[in-house]
C-alpha positions in Angstrom: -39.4 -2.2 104.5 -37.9 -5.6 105.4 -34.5 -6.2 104.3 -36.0 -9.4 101.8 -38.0 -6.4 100.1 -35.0 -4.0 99.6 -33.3 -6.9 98.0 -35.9 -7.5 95.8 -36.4 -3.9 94.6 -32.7 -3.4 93.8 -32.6 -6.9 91.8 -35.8 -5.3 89.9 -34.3 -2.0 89.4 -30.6 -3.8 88.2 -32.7 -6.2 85.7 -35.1 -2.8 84.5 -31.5 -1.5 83.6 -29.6 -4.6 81.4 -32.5 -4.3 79.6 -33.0 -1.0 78.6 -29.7 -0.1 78.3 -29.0 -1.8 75.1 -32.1 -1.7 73.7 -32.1 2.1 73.6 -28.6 3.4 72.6 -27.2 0.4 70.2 -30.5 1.0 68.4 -30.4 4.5 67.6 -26.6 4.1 66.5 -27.7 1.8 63.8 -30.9 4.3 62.1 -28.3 7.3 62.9 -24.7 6.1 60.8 -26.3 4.0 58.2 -27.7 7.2 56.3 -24.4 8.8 56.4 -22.3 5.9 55.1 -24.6 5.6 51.7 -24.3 9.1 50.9 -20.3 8.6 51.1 -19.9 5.7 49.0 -22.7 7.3 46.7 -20.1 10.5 46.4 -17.3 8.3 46.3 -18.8 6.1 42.9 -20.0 9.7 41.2 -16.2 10.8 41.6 -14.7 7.2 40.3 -16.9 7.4 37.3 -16.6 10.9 36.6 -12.7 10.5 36.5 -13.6 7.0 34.7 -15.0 8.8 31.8 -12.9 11.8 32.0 -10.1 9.4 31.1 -11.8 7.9 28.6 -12.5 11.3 26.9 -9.0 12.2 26.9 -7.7 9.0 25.9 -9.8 9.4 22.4 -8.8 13.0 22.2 -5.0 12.0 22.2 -5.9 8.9 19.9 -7.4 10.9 17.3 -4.8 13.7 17.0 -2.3 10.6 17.0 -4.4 9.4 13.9 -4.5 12.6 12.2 -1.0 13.4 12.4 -0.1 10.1 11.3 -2.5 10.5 8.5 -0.9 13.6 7.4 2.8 11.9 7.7 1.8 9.4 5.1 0.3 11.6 2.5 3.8 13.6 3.0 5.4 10.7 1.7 3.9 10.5 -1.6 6.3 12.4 -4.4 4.4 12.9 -7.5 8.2 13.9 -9.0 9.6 10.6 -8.5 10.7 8.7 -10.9 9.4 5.2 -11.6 9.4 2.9 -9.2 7.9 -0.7 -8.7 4.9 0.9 -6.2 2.0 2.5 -8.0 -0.4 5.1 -6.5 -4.0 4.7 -5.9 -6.2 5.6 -8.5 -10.2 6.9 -8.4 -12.3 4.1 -7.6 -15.0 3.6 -9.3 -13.8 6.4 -11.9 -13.6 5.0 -15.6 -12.8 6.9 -19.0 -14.2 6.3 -21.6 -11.6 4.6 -24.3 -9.6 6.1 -27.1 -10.3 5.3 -30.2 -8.8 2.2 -31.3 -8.8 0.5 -27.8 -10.5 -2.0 -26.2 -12.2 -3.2 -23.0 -11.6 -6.8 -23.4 -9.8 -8.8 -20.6 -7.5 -11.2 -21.2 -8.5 -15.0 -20.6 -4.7 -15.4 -19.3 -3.3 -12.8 -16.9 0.6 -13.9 -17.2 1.5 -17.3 -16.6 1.0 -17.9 -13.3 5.2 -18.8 -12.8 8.3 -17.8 -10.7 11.5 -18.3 -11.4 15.0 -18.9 -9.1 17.0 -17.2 -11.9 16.9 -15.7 -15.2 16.8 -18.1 -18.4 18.9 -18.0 -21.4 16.9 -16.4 -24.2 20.1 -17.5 -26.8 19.9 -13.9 -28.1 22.5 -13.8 -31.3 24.0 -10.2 -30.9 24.2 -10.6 -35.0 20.7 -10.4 -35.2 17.9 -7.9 -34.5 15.2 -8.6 -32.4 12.1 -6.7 -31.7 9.0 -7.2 -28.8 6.0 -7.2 -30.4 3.8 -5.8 -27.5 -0.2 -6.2 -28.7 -2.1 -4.5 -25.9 -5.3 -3.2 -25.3 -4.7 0.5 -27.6 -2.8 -1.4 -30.4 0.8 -2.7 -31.3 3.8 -1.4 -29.7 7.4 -2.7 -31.0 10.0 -2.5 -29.5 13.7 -3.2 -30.8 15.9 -4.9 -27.8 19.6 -3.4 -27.9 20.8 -6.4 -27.8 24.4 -4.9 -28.6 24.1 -2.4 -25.9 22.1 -4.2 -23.2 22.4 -8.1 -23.8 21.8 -8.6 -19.8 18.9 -6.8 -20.3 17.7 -7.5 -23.7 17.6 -11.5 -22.5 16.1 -10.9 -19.5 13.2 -9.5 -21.6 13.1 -12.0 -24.3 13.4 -14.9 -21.6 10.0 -13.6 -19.6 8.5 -12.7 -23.3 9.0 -16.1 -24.6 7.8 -18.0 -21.5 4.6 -15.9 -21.8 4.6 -14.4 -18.4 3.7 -10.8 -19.4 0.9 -12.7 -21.8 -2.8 -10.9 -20.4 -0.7 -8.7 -17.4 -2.2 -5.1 -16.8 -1.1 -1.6 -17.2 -0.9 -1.1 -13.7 0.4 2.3 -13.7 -0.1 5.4 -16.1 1.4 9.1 -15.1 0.8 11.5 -17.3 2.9 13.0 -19.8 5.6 10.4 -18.8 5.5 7.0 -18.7 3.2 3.6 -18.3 3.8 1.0 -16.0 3.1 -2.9 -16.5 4.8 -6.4 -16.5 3.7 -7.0 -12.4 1.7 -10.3 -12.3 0.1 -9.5 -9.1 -1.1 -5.8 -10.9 0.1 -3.9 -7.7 3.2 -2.4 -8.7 4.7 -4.9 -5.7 5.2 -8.1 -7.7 8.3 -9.4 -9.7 9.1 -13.1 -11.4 10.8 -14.5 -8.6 14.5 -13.3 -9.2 16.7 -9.7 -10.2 19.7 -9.2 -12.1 21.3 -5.9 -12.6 21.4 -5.3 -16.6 22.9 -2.3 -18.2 22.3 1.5 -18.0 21.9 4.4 -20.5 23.7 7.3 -20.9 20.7 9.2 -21.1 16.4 8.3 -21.6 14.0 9.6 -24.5 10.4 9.9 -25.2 10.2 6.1 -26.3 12.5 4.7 -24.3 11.6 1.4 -22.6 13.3 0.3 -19.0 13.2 -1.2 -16.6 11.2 0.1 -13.0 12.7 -0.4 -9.5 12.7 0.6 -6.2 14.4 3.6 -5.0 16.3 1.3 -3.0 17.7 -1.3 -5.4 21.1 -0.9 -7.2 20.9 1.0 -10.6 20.3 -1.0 -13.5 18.6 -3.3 -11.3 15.6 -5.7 -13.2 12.8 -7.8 -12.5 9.8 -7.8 -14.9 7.9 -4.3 -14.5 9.1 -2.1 -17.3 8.2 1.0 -18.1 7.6 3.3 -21.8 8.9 6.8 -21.7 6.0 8.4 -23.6 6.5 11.9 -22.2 8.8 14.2 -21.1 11.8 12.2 -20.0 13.5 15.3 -17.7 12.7 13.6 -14.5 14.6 10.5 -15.9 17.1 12.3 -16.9 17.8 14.0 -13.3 18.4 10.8 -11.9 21.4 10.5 -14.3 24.8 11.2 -13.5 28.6 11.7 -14.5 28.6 8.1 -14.5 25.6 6.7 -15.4 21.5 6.7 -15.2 19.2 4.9 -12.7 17.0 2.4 -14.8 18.4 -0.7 -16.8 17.5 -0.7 -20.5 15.3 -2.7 -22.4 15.2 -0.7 -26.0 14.0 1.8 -28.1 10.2 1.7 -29.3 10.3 1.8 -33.5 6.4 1.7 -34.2 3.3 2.3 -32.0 4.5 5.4 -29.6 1.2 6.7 -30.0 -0.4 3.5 -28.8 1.2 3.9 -25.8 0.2 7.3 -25.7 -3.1 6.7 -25.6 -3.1 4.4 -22.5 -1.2 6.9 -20.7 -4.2 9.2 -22.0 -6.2 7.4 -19.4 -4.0 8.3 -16.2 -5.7 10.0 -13.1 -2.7 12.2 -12.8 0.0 9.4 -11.6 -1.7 5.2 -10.6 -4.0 2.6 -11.8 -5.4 4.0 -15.7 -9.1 5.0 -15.1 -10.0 2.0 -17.4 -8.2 -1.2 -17.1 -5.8 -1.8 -20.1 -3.8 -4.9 -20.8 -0.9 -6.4 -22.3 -2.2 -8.9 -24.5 1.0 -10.8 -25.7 4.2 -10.2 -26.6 6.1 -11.7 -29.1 9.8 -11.7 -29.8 10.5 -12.1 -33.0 14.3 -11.9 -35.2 15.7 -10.2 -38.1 
C-alpha cells in the first residue's frame, strides 16, 4: 500500500467514527431517562394531591367541630329564668294557636307611629288627679292606673309615648308563660326603643298585675324606654331581682280591670318568645279622673 492510500484509509476510518459516535450513544440516552423522569413527576403530583386533599379533609373536620361547639356555646346562653329583658326568644315558626275566646286576628292598619324622639316629653301629669292607660288590644281592654304619686318619672314617660300614639297597632312581641307579656318595641324584636331612656322609679316589690318597665340586664335599674311588660303570673323571679334597697324594673302602675285579658295573650306563649298568634296593641288612651 502506498503511503496516499494509508492516508486515505485512516481519514475514512476517523470520518466512519464522528459519525457514529454520536449517533449511537446520545440516542439511546434520550429513549432510556425520558421514561424514568414521567414516572417521578407522576409520583410526585399523586403525593401533592394526596396531601392537597388530606388538608382539605382536616381543615373541614376542625371547621365543623369549631361550628358545633360554638353552636352549643350559644344555646348555653339562653336563661329561660331570667327576668325580662328588652330581647325576646324565638318562637315556632310557622306554629299558630288557635285564639281565645274574645280575641282577634285583626292587624292593625297603624303599627306605632313611625317616630323617635331625642328626649322624653312633658305629659303635664297633675299628681292631684288619677289617670289610667286604656290599653285596647287584640284579647280585650286592659287598664291600667299610672302611680303618678309614686312614679311621676315613669308615669309621664308613659303618658307622653301614649298620647303621641306610638304604641298605637305595636305587637305583643313577647309572651312567657305564667309570667309576664312583652310589647311597646316598634320594630317587634324585643331590640327597639323610642329614641331616648330615662331612669324612672323602682318598687319595693312586683305583683301579679304589675306593669313595668323591661330593660337590659345591663342598663341601670329603673331604667325606661318604651317596652313594658304585665306581670300576669307568678312574680317570684321579679322579686329575686329585688334587694335591701330596691327592685330592678321602673314602674309604670297597677292593672285595675282586664288582668284576665292579659292572661289570655300570655295563654298563647310557646314557653318564653313571640305568641304563637300575633296579638296587638291596638291603642292606648290616657284618660283623667
Amino acid at each position: 500500500m502506498s503511503d496516499d492510500d494509508a492516508e486515505r484509509s485512516a481519514h475514512e476510518d476517523l470520518a466512519d467514527l464522528e459519525v457514529a459516535q454520536p449517533s449511537g450513544d446520545d440516542s439511546a440516552a434520550s429513549v432510556d431517562t425520558e421514561p424514568a423522569k414521567s414516572s417521578k413527576l407522576a409520583t410526585a403530583r399523586t403525593w401533592a394531591i394526596d396531601l392537597l386533599v388530606g388538608g382539605v379533609i382536616a381543615a373541614l373536620v376542625v371547621v365543623g367541630f369549631n361550628w358545633w361547639n360554638d353552636r352549643d356555646d350559644d344555646s348555653a346562653e339562653v336563661d329561660l329564668s331570667q327576668t325580662p329583658p328588652s330581647f325576646t326568644l324565638p318562637g315556632t315558626p310557622g306554629q299558630t294557636t288557635p285564639l281565645p275566646e274574645g280575641c282577634t286576628a285583626d292587624v292593625p292598619e297603624q303599627q306605632g307611629n313611625g317616630e323617635q324622639y331625642e328626649q322624653v316629653g312633658n305629659a303635664d301629669l297633675d299628681p292631684a288627679k288619677s289617670y289610667t292607660a286604656v290599653i285596647t288590644t287584640s284579647c280585650g281592654v286592659i287598664e291600667v292606673e299610672l302611680d303618678v304619686d309614686n312614679a311621676p318619672i315613669s308615669a309621664n314617660n308613659f303618658a307622653f309615648l301614649a298620647r303621641e300614639g306610638f304604641f298605637d297597632g305595636l305587637s305583643w312581641h313577647r309572651a312567657v308563660s305564667n309570667f309576664v307579656i312583652q310589647g311597646g318595641d316598634p320594630t317587634g324584636t324585643g331590640s327597639g326603643g323610642p329614641g331616648y331612656s330615662v331612669v324612672g322609679e323602682i318598687p319595693d316589690a312586683y305583683e301579679t298585675g304589675t306593669v313595668a318597665w323591661a330593660k337590659t340586664g345591663a342598663d341601670p335599674a329603673g331604667t325606661e324606654g318604651s317596652q313594658f311588660f304585665i306581670t300576669t303570673g307568678d312574680p317570684a323571679a321579679l322579686n329575686a331581682s329585688c334587694t335591701d334597697d330596691a327592685c330592678d324594673y321602673g314602674i309604670v302602675g297597677t292593672v285595675t280591670e282586664g288582668l284576665d285579658n292579659a292572661q289570655k295573650i300570655e295563654s298563647l306563649s310557646p314557653g318564653d318568645g313571640p305568641p304563637t298568634t300575633p296579638v296587638y296593641i291596638v291603642s292606648v288612651v290616657i284618660t283623667e279622673s
